[in-house]
N, C-alpha and C positions, 0 to 999 in steps of 0.2 A: 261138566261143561267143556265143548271140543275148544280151541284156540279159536277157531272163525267164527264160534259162536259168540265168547269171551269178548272178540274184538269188534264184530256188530254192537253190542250191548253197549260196548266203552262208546263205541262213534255213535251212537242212535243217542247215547245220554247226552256225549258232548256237541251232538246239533242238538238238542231240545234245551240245555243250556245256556248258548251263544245267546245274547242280551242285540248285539249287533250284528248288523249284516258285513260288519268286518269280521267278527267274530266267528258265525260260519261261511266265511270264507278263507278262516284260517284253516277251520274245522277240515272242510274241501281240499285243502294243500297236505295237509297231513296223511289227508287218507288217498286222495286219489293225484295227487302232485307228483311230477319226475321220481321223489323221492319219497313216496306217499308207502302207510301202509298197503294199501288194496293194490296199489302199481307194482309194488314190490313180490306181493306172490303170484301177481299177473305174468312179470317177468321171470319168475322161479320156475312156471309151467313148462320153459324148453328144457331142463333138465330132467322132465319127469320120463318115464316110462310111456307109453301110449295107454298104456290099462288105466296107467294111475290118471292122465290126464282126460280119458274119458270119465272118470268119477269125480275127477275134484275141477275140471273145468268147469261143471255147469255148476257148482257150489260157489266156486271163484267168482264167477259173473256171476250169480243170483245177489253175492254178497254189495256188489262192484254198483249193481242198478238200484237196491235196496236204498245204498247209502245217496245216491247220487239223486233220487227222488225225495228220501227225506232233507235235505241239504237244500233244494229246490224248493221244498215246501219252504222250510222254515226261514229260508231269504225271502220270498214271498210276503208272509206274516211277518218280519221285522219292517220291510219296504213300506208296506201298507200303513202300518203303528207311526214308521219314519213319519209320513207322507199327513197322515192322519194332526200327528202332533204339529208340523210345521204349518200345515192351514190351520190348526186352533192360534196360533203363534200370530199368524200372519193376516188375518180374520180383519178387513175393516168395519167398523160399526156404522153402518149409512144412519142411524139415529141420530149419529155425533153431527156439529156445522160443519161445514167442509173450509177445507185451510184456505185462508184467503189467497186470492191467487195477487200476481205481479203487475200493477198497476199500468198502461201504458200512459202515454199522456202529446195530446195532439204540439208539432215544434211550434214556437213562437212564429217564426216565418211563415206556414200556414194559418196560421190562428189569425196572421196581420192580413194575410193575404187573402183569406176571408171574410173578414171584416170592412177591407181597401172593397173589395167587391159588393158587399154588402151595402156599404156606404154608396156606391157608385150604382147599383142596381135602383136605388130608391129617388135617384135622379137623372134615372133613364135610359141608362147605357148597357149595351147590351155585351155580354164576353163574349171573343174572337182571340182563336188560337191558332197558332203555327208549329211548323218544323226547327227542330233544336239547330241543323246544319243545311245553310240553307248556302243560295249561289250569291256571286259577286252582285248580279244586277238588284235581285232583292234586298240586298244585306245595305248594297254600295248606291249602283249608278240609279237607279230610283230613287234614292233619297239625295240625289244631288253633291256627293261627294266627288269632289275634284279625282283626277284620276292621281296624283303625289300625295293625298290626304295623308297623315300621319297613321289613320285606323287602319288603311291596306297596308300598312308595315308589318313585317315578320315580329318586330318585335312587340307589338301589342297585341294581334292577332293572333286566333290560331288555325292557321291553314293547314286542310287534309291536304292529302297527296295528288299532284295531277291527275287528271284523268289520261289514260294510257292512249288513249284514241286522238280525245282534243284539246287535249293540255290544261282544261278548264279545273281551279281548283276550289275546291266547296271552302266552308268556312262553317267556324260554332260561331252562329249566330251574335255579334257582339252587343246586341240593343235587341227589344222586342216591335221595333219599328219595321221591320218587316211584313209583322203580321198586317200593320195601316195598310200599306203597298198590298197585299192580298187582299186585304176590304174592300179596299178602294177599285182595284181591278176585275174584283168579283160580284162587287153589287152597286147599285146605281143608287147615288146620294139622294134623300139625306141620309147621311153614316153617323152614329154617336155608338161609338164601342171604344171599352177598356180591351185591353191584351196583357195578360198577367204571364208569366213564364220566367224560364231560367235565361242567362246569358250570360257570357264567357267572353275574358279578360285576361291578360297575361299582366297579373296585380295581385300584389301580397302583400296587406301588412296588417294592422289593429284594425282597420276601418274598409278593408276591401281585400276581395277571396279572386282566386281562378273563375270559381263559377260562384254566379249571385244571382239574386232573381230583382224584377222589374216590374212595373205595369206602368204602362201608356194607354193615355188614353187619345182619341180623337174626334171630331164632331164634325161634318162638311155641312153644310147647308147655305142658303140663301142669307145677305146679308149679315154674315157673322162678323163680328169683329173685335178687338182686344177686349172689350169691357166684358163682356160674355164669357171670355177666357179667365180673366181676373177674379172675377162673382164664382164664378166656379170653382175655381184652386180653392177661394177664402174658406165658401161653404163645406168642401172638400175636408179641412185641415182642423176646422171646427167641430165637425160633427167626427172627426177621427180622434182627434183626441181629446173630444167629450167637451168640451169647451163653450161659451157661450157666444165667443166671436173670440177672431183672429184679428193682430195687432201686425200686417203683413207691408211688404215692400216687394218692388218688382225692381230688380238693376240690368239693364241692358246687356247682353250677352250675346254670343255668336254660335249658331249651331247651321251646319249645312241646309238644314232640310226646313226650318223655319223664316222666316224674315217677315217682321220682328222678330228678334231675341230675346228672351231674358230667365234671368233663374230669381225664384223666389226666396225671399228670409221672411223667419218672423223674429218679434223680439222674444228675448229670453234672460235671461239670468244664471249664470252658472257658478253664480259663489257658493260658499258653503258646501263644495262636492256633492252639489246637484243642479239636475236643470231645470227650469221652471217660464213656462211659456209664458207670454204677454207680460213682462216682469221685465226690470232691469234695462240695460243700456246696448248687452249686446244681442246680436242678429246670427239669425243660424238658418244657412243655406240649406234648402230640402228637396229641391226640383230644380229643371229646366223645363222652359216651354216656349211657345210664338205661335205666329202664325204661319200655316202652313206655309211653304214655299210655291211659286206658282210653277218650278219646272218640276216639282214633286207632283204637283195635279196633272201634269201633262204627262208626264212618264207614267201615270197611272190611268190615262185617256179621261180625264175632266178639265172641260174648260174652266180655267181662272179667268175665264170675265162673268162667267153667269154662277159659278160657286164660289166659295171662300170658306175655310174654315181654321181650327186651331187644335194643335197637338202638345201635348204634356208627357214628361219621363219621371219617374222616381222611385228609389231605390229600397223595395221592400223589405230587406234588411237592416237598410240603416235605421228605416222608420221604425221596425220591430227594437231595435236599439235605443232609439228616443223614448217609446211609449214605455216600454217596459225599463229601462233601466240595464239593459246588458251590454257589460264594459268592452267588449272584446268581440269584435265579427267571427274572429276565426274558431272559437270551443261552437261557436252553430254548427258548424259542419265534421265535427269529429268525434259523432256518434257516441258521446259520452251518455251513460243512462244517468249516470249521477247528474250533469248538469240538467239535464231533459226532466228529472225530479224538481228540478228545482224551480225551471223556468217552462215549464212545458203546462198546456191545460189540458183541464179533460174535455172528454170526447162529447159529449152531453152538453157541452157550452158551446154551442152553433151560432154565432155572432147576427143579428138581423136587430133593424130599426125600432124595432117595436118593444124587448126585452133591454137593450143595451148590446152595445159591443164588448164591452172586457169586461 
């Protein structure tokens, strides 16, 4: 047996060997590498004779494609084995259950606000929505605020940037009382609509965020008056937090855009580090309300001698914080999934009159 034959035979055994496709590709560096046997008499050929290299050049390459085809197969046939065993490996069995997937679960502050509507839809009221940044006259001079009012202060407000034209500066919405002022302007009384939404505050602490949400509601109609407004909140506060009757008080209060005044308590009870409604000696403020103002009816073109009616604010956060129990306004908005496990519902529990709300 010649040398080149010897040496085919050594590399044909050691590709059919190789177990990996590292393996021949060791195989591969040996033979056909810078430093490879087959390179090595490739490069010997400029020393040959020209006779000589016409005989052993075409032996040289015959040997050179031989090996470099079997070396190709047999990477091939290990890839495919590779490839073969790693989907055996890797193989899901759709027989099996599938892994439970990650639970969402709807925020209290929806769930309430849900519910707040739920409640209110079943007593007539229709929802009316607006713009989160809305101008001075909606926000402000429509609802009858003085022009030094404390609320057009930088430092409770949050005013955008002038406008570059006419100096006019928007504002994030500080109440949802704006959306009134667009009912009112837009559709012709009688009105009974809630307005649910966000509204921004420049306020931080346990009991009040930047941004919170609200619903106001309002009602314009013919010969409205306080008693109407009263009956309402009661049955309101009752049927939200499941109750039989409310044990309520109205104390006279001041709001621009009302007159009358007043914010509502009910009683409660907060010993024993809990709260506990109609119970006990003391009173826990929940709303503002009155009667509309009459230069609020005018700024929105209705007459206050042949309409009248009455507007209500409260803060669906804090409520979400009475009904359910959660100590802290601020972990509501700091997209914790742990606490949202813990205080969050599921999505399948759609709040309406007829099941229950919570």
């Amino acid at each position: 047996m010649t040398d080149l034959a010897k040496l085919e035979l050594e590399l044909i055994n050691a590709i059919g060997g190789a177990a990996t496709v590292a393996e021949a590709e060791a195989v591969r560096v040996a033979a056909l590498g810078k430093t490879g046997a087959i390179s090595g008499l490739l490069k010997g050929m400029g020393a040959m004779s020209p006779d000589e290299r016409r005989e052993q050049g075409p032996i040289i390459n015959g040997l050179r494609d031989r090996v470099t085809a079997a070396i190709a197969a047999r990477k091939a046939e290990l890839e495919a084995a590779e490839l073969d065993a790693r989907l055996a490996a890797e193989h899901v069995d759709l027989t099996l259950p599938a892994r439970p997937r990650r639970k969402g679960g709807v925020h209290p502050t929806m769930q309430v606000m849900d519910e707040m509507i739920a409640v209110f839809a079943g007593m007539g009221f229709a929802v009316a929505e607006g713009p989160d940044i809305e101008d001075d006259f909606h926000n402000f001079t429509a609802l009858n605020f003085p022009p030094k009012h404390p609320a057009r202060e930088m430092h409770d407000t949050f005013f955008l940037k002038p406008d570059p034209e006419t100096g006019e500066r928007k504002v994030l919405r500080t109440h949802t009382s704006p959306v009134q002022v667009r009912t009112m302007m837009s559709q012709e009384p009688p009105i009974r609509i809630v307005a649910p939404g966000r509204t921004f505050r420049k306020d931080s602490d346990a009991t009040h965020t930047p941004m919170f949400h609200q619903i106001e509601g309002l009602v314009i109609g013919k010969d409205i008056h306080m008693g109407h407004l009263k009956t309402t909140l009661k049955d309101f506060v009752a049927r939200f937090f499941e109750l039989d009757g409310v044990d309520a008080r109205f104390r006279p209060h001041h709001f621009p855009f009302t007159e009358p005044s007043a914010e509502m308590d009910i009683r409660c009870d907060r010993s024993g580090g809990k709260l506990v409604l109609n119970e006990g000696d003391d009173w826990l403020e929940i709303l503002g309300c009155g009667m509309v103002h009459p230069n609020v009816l005018k700024a929105c073109g209705i007459d206050p001698d042949q309409w009248q009616g009455f507007a209500f604010g409260m803060g669906v956060d804090r409520l979400a914080m009475l009904k359910y129990g959660v100590p802290d306004l601020r972990p509501m908005f700091e997209a914790d999934v742990r606490w949202l496990a813990h205080y969050g519902f599921s999505a399948f529990s759609a709040p309406n009159p007829a099941s229950g709300l919570s």
